[in-house]
DOLUM-428396 format. One record per residue: y, z, x of N, C-alpha, C in turn; residue in one letter. Coordinates in steps of 0.001 Angstrom, whole numbers, plus 500000, padded with zeros to 6 digits. Layout:
YZXYZXYZXa
...
REM end
This chain:
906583434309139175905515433555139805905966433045141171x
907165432486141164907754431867142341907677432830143726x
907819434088143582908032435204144552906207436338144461x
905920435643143646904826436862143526903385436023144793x
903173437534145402901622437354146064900938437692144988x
899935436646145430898672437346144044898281439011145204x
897841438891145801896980439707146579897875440833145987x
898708440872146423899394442201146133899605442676144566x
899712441613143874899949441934142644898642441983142043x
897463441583142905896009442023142146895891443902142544x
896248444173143434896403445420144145897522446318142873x
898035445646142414899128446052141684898918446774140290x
898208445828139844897660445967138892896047446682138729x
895505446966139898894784447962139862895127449123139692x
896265449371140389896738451068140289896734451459138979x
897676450502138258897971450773137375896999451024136362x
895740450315136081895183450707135364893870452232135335x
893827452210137097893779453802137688894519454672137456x
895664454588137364896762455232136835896517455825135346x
896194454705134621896349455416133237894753455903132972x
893926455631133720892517456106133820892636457932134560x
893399458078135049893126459326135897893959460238134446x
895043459158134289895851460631132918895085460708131812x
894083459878131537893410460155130668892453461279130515x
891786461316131705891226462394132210891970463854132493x
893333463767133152894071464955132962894271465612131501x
894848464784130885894898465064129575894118464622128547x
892738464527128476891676464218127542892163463664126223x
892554462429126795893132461352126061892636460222125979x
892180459639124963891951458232125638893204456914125449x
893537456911126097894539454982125839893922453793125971x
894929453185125890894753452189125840895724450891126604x
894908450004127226896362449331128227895513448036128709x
896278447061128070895921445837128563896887444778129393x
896605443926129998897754443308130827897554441610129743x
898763440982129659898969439877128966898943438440129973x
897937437276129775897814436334131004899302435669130434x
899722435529131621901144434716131573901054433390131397x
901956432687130592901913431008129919902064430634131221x
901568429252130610901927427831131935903463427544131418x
904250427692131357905656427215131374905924426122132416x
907180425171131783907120423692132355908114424090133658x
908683424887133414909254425813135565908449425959136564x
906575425935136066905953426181137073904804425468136929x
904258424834135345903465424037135443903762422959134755x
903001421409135566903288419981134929902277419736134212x
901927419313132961900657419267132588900828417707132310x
899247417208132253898859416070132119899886414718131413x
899831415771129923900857414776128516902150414908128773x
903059415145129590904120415762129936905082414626130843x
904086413808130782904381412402131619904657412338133260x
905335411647133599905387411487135184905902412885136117x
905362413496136639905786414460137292907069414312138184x
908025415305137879909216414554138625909333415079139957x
910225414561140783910271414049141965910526415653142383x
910279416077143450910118417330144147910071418376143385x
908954418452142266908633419402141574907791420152142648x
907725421479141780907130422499142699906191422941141821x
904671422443141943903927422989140932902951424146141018x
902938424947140574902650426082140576901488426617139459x
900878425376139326899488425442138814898414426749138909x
897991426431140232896894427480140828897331428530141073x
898527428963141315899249430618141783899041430417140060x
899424430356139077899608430926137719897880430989137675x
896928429960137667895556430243137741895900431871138226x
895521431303139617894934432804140413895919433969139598x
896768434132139399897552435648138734896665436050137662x
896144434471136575895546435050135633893914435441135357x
893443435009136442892210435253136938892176436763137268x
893255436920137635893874438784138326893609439290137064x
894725438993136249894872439879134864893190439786133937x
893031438523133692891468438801133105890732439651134169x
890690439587135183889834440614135656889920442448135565x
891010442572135929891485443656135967890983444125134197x
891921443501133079891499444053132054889797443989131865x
889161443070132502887142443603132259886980444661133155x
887439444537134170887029445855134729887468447393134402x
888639447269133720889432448893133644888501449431132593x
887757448351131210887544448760130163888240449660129698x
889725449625129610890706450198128494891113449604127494x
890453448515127287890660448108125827890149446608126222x
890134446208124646888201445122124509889104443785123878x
890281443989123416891306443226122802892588442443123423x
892657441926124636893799441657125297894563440774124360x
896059441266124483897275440196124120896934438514124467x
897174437783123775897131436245124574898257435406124451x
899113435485125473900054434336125531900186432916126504x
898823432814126868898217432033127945898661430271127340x
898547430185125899898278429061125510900128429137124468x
900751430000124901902072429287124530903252428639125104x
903507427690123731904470427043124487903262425016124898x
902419424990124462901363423818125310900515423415123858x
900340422544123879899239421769123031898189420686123100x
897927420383122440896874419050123188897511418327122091x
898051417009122351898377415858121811896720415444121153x
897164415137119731896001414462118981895976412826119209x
896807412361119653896900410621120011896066410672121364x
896526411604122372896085411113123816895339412008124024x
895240413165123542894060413859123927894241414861125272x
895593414626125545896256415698126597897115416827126229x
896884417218127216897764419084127505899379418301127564x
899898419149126585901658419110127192902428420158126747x
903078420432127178904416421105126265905143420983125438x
905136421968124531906044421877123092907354422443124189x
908426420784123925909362421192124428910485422521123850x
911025421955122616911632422819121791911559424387121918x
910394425027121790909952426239122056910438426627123347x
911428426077123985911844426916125701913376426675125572x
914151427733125692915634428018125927916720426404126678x
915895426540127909916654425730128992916714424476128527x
917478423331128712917545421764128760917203421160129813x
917118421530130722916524420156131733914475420871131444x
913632420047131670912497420158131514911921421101132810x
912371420510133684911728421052134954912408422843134994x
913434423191134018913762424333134314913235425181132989x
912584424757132474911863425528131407911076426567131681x
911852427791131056911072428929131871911074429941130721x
912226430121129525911935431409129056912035430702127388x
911331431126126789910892430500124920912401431069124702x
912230430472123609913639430611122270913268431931121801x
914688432403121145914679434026120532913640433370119409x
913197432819118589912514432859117525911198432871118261x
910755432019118955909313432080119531908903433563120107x
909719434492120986909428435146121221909687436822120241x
910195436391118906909763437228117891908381437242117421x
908206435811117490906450435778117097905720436314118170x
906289436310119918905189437127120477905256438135120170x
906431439136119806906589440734119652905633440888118391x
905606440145117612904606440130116118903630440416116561x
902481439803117552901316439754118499901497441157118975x
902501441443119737902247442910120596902445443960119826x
902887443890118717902956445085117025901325444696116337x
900983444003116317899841443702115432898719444371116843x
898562444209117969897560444713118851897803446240118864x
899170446625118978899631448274118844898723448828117435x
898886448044116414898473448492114789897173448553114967x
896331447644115692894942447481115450893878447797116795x
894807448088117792893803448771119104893936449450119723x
895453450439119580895831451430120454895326452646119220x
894934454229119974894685454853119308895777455820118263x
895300456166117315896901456943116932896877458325117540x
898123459199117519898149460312117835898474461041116865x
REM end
């Protein structure tokens, strides 16, 4: 996120799904290919319940918006598949006391908060569970 243009990476992600649109047609195939919206992670976003935002954070709110505004779009427009992956909402919860967005700290590798960037090996077995269960139930077989 830190290094990425959206522009370019909306450009990016067009090809790609032109890409697998044109081989489909070469080889009278149909696939299947969806792009996954990327989490708010506490490296790039501060959320509400998360308490005082610390001092020269770099928040990166709206670039993660806009990327995923990219990816939902791109997957409505390619119509290569009707089922996208969702990992948009991991890693975050809404507190039932306050009624705010925060982060499940635990669920992220790093110790300082502000450097929270990549989930624990167990959390991200449960995403691979998600990307085996979408393979089982929306890609075609051969």
């Amino acid at each position: 996120v830190k290094h990425t243009d959206v522009a370019d990476f909306k450009e990016d992600m067009k090809e790609w799904a032109l890409f697998i649109k044109d081989l489909d047609r070469k080889n009278k195939t149909k696939s299947s290919l969806v792009f996954a919206q990327i989490p708010r992670v506490p490296a790039h976003v501060w959320m509400s319940g998360d308490g005082p935002k610390p001092t020269n954070f770099q928040d990166r709110s709206e670039k993660v918006s806009k990327i995923n505004r990219v990816i939902q779009d791109v997957n409505r427009k390619s119509k290569l598949n009707k089922n996208p992956i969702s990992f948009f909402n991991d890693g975050r919860r809404k507190n039932a006391k306050t009624g705010k967005e925060e982060h499940v700290w635990h669920l992220f590798r790093e110790d300082k908060k502000t450097e929270k960037l990549h989930f624990t090996d167990l959390h991200r077995q449960g995403m691979l569970k998600r990307i085996e269960k979408y393979w089982l139930l929306s890609c075609p077989t051969s």
